[in-house]
Structures are given as C-alpha cells and as structure tokens.
C-alpha positions in Angstrom: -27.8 1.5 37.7 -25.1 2.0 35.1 -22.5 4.7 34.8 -22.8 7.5 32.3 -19.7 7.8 30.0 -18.7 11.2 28.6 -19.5 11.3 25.0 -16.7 11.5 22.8 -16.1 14.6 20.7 -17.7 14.2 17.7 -15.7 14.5 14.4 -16.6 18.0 12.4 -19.0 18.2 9.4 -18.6 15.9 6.7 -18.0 12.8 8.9 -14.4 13.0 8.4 -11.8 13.9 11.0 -9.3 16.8 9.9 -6.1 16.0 8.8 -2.8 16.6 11.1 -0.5 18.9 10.6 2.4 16.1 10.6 0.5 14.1 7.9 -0.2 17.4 5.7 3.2 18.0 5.5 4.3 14.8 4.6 1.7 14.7 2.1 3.4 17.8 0.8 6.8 16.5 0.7 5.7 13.1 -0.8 3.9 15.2 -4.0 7.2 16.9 -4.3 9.5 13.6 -4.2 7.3 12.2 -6.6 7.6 14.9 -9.0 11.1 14.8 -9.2 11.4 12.0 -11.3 8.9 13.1 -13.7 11.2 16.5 -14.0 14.4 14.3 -14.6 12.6 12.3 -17.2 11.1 15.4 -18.9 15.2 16.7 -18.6 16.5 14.0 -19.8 14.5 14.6 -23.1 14.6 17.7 -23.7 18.5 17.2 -23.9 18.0 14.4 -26.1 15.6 16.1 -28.7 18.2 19.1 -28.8 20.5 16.9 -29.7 19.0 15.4 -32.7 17.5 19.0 -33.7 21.0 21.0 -34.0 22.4 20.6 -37.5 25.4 18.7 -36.3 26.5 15.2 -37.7 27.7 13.7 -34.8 29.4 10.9 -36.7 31.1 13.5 -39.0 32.2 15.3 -35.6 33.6 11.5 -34.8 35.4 10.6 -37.7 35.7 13.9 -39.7 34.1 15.7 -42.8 36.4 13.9 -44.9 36.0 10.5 -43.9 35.1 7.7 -46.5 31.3 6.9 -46.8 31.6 3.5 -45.2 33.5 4.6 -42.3 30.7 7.0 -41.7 27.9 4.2 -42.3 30.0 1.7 -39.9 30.2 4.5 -37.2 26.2 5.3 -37.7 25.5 1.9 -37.5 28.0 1.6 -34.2 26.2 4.7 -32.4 22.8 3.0 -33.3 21.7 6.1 -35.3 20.2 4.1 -37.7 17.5 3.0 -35.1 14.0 4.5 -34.7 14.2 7.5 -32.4 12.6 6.2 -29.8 14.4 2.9 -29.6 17.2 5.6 -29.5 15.8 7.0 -26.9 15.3 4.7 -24.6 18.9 3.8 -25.1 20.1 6.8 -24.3 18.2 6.9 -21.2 19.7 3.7 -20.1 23.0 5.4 -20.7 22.0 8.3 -18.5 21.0 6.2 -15.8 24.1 4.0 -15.4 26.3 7.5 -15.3 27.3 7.3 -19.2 27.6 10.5 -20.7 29.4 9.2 -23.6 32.6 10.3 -24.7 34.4 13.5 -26.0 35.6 14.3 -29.2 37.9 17.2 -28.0 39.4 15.2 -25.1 38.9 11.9 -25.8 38.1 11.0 -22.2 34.3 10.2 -20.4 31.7 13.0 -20.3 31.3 11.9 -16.9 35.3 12.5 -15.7 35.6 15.7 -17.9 32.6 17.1 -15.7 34.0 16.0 -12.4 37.3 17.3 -13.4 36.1 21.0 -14.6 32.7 21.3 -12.1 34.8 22.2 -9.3 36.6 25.5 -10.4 32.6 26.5 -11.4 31.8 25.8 -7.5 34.1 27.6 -6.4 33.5 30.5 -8.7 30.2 30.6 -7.8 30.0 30.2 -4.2 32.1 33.0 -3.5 30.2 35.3 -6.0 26.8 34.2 -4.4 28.1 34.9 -0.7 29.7 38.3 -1.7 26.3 39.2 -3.3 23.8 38.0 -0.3 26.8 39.7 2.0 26.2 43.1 -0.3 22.4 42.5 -1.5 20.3 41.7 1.2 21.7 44.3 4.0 21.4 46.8 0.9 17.6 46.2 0.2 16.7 46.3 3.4 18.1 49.8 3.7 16.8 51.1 0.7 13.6 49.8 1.8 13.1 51.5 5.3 14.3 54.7 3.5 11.4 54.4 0.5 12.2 57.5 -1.4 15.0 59.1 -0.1 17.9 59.6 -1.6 19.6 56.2 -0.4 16.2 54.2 -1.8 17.1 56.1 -5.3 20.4 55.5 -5.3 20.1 52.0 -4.4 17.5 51.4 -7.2 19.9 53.3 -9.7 22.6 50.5 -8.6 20.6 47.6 -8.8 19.2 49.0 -12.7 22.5 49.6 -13.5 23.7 45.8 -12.4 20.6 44.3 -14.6 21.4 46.8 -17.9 25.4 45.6 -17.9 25.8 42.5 -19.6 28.3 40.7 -17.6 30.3 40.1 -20.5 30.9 44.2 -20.6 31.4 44.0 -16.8 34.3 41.8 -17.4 35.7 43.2 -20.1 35.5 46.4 -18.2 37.2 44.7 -15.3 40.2 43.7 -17.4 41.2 46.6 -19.0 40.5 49.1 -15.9 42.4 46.9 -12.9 44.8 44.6 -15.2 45.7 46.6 -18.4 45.4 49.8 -17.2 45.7 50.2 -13.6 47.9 46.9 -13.3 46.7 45.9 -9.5 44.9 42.9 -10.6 46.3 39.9 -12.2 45.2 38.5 -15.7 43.2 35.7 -17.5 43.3 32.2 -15.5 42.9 30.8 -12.7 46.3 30.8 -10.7 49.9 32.0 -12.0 52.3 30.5 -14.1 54.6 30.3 -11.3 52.0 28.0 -9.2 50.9 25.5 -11.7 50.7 22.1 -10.5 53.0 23.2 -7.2 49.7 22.3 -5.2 48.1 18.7 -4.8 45.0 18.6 -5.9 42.0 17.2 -3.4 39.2 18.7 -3.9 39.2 20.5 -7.3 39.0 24.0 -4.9 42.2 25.7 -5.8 41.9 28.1 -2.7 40.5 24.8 -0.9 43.6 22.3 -2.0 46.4 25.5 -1.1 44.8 25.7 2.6 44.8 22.1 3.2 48.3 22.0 2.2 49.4 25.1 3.9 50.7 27.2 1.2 49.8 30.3 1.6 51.4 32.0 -1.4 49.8 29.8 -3.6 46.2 30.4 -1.4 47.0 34.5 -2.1 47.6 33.9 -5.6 44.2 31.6 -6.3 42.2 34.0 -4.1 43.7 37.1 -6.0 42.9 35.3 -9.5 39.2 34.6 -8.2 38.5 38.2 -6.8 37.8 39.7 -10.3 35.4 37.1 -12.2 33.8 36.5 -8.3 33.4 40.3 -8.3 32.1 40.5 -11.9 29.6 37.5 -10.6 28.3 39.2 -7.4 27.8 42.4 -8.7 25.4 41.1 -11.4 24.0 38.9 -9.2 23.7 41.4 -6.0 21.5 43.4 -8.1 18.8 41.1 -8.4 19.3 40.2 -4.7 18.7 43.7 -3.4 16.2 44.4 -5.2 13.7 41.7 -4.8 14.9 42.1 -1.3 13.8 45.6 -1.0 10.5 44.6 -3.0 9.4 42.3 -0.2 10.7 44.8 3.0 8.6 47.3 1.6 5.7 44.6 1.5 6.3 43.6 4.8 7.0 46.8 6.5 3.4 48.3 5.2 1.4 45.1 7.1 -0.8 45.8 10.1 1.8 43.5 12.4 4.2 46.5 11.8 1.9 48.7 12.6 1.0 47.3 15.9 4.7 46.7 16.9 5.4 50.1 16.5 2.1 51.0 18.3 3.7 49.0 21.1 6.8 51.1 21.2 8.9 48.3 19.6 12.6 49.4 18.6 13.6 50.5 14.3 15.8 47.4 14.7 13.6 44.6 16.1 11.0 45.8 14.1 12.9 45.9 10.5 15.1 43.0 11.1 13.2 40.7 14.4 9.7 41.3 12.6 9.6 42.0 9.3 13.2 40.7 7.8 12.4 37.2 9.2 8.9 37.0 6.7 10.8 38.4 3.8 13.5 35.9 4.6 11.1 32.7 3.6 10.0 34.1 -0.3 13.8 35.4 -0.4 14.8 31.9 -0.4 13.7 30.7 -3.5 15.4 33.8 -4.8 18.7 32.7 -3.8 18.1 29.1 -4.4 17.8 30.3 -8.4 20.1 33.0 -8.4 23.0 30.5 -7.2 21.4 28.0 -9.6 22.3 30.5 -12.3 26.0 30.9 -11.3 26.7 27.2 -11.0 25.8 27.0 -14.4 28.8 27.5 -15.9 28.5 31.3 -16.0 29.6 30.5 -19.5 31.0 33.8 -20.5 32.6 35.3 -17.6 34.6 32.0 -17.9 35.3 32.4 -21.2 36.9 36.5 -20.8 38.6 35.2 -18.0 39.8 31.9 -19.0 38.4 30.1 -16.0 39.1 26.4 -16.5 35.0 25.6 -15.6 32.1 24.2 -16.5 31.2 27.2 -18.9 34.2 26.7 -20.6 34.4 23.5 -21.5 30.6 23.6 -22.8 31.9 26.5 -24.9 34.6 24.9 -26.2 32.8 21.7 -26.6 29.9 23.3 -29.0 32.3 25.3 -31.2 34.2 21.8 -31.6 30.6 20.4 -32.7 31.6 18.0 -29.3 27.9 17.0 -29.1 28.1 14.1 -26.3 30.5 16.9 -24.1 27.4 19.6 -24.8 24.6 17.2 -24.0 26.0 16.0 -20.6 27.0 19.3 -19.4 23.4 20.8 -20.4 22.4 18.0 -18.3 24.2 18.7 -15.4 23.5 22.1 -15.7 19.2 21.1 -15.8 20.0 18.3 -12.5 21.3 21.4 -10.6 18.5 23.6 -11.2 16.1 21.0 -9.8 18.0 20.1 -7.4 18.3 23.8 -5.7 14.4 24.0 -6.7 13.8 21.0 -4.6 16.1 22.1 -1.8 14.4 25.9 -1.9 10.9 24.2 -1.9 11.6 21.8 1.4 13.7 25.2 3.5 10.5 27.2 2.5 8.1 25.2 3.7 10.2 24.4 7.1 10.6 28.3 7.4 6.6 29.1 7.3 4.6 26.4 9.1 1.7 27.7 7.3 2.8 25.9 3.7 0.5 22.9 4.3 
C-alpha cells in the first residue's frame, strides 16, 4: 500500500501564481529606468526645436551683423545649417551624447567647461537655501497644523501667502537696500570681497567648501556672509511652499482613523504628531522637496542676477542677452537633466519609504 502525499497548495484563481513583492518592485523600477531615456530624448528636443524657433541667427551671433555675405554662407555651411532639420538633428544629438555642448560666443571656451566652471556657486546657493527652508518649513507646518485655526495656524498661513505673492526679485531688492544700503550690516553684490579674490585655491568650485579645506577662516566668514543674503532670499521663498504643503498633508494625516485610535490608546501629542502621523506625510513630502530643490538648482536666474552671483543663472542670462545660443541651449539642458534626475531620485526614496508602492 502506497503512501499518501500532502497535496500541494493550489495556485489562486486564474491558474496563475501571484507575483512577489521582490519582483513587483523591480518591475517598478525597471518601467522607471526605461523611461528615462525616452525623457532625455524628448529633452534633448525640445532644446533643439527652441533653438531653431527663437528669432536668433546664430551665424550672425558668430561672425557679426556686419559680416560679408559669403563669410556668413561659409559659416552656415560649416555649422551644417544648410542640412534638412532632421539630419540636423540627429547631428546634434550625436553632439549631446559625446558631452559637446558647442562653444560660446561670449567666452570663447566649451559649453561643457563654462558649465562646470559656473554650476558649482549654483550648488552651493542652492543647497544652503533648501536646508534653511526644510530647517524653517517643515517644523513650521507641522505646527500650524496641530493648531488648525488658531492664531499660530493663521499666522503661519499669512507667512507662507505672503512668501508665494513676493516675487523674489522684490525680496532681493528689498534685501539690498534694507541690510546693505541702509542698515549697512550686510555686505553687497558678489560672491566674496575684493580683498579675498583669488587668495583661496580652488577645489571644488564651493567657495565656503575650498576656504575650509584650506583653513582660512577669514575668507570662510567672508563667503558665508556674502551667501547669507541671496540663501536667505532663496529659503524664504522656498520655505513657504514647504510649510505649507507640509501643513496640508499633517492636517490629512492627523484627521485618519489611525490617529484616532492612538489617541484612544492614550498615546503621547508627540509620538502621535511626529512617531505616527509626521512619518506618512514624510513619503508625499518627498517629491515636494525633490522639485522644490530642482527649482533652486536651476540657476535661480534672477536672484543671481540682483546679487551678482557668478552661477548658473547668470551666465544663462548673460548668454541670451548676447544672443549666445550654443551657451543658452546647454545650460537649458542641464537645467531639464537635473529636473529628471531629482524626479527619478524622488520616485525610487518614495517608493522605498511606503512598501505599499507596488
């Protein structure tokens, strides 16, 4: 007489076993690798159609308006101008994928090294505008959100409309004349004193950075002191947003029924607000930030410009009133790359934060 064998579970409905968890997700970040190249491409495009739709000649930008005819037909014919536009295209796309940006008119040197050589004072701009506004934002949102209608909630919401209806060219401008023309505690325009220029090596392109690593710490106070105003103009417009999308979802996650049934078990304000509800808000608050710091790394083009900051934003404005097309294109490219890139980045941290993004 034979043995009887345990049947095997059978598969559910449909004859088909379920997926794992572990092969969902991978499914998920496979889709998403495989539509960044389709953004690039679409990027990549878009900058080149610009390009040929502003009414600038850039072969007059090259060789001037007054030029003779057949210095400007030898230069068209040089640039490949005269091709189809696709065929110009895809030449330009082979360009962009071996790292040519072309060259600039204004400073006769590669897109490319321009970009490395002006990106960095952006970084730096923006990274310590971003951290003074998530420092600021968040923990202000929060607040005005477990007080919902008090006189804290309005006057936090009065702040945060009051950061959005400023243009942050007025902020700066306001910023100038109060603490450098008038009060005279702040210094002025630029990005380090007269008195400093080229006394520290530069590394990294971080001015505060390059002074720290070579241990002089006047120059480090004078760099920080230059940065505190247009990083302050930054934050506070970008703080605004922050604390009140921040606030938006607290007030979401304070009225679920979880909330309700950790305060039914006696739970503590704190481990409620910030154990409970802060760390759910924290998952849709990272796309927020992921775009938000997007925004400053582009350039922040005329907070730059008040406060003749030597970035990115700068040299793009510079490079369009100069009619510097190839400089405009290649920045407006960078500027496009970064936004996907911090789109891809939020997209992968918000689906590691809640395991229930399949």
């Amino acid at each position: 007489m034979s043995e009887t064998t345990s049947p095997r579970a059978a598969p559910p409905s449909g004859g088909r076993a379920r997926p794992s968890a572990a092969r969902l997700r991978l499914q998920a970040l496979s889709a998403t690798a495989a539509s960044v190249p389709i953004t690039l491409f679409g990027l990549v495009l878009v900058t080149f159609l610009i390009g040929r739709v502003v009414p600038i000649d850039p072969v007059l930008a090259i060789v001037g308006d007054r030029a003779p005819q057949d210095v400007v037909e030898q230069t068209r014919l040089a640039l490949g101008l005269d091709q189809p536009l696709y065929v110009q295209f895809w030449r330009y796309l082979g360009q962009i994928a071996s790292g040519d940006l072309g060259r600039s008119v204004m400073t006769s040197n590669p897109v490319t090294q321009d970009i490395i050589r002006f990106f960095p004072a952006t970084f730096e701009l923006a990274t310590v505008a971003i951290i003074i506004a998530v420092a600021i934002g968040v923990p202000l949102g929060v607040w005005a959100a477990t007080r919902q209608g008090s006189w804290i909630d309005q006057g936090v919401r009065l702040f945060c409309l009051a950061g959005h209806s400023l243009p942050v060219f007025v902020l700066g401008l306001l910023s100038l004349l109060l603490f450098y023309a008038t009060l005279d505690i702040a210094p002025g325009p630029g990005r380090q004193g007269i008195y400093f220029e080229g006394m520290v090596e530069e590394r990294t392109g971080i001015l505060t950075l390059d002074a720290l690593l070579a241990g002089d710490w006047a120059a480090f106070q004078d760099a920080l002191w230059h940065l505190a105003q247009p990083a302050g103009v930054l934050a506070f417009f970008s703080l605004a947003y922050i604390a009140r999308m921040t606030r938006a979802f607290m007030l979401a996650e304070l009225k679920s029924e979880y909330v309700t049934t950790a305060r039914a078990k006696g739970l503590s304000r704190t481990r409620i607000v910030w154990g409970h509800a802060f760390r759910n808000t924290a998952v849709p608050l990272v796309t927020v930030l992921a775009m938000t710091y997007a925004g400053l790394l582009e350039g922040a083009v005329l907070t730059e410009t008040i406060f003749a900051w030597p970035g990115l934003g700068q040299y793009l404005t510079v490079s369009l009133l100069n009619a510097d097309m190839n400089a405009v294109l290649g920045a407006t490219l960078v500027v496009g790359l970064i936004y996907v890139v911090l789109n891809l980045m939020a997209d992968l941290l918000y689906r590691l934060l809640d395991p229930r993004v399949k």
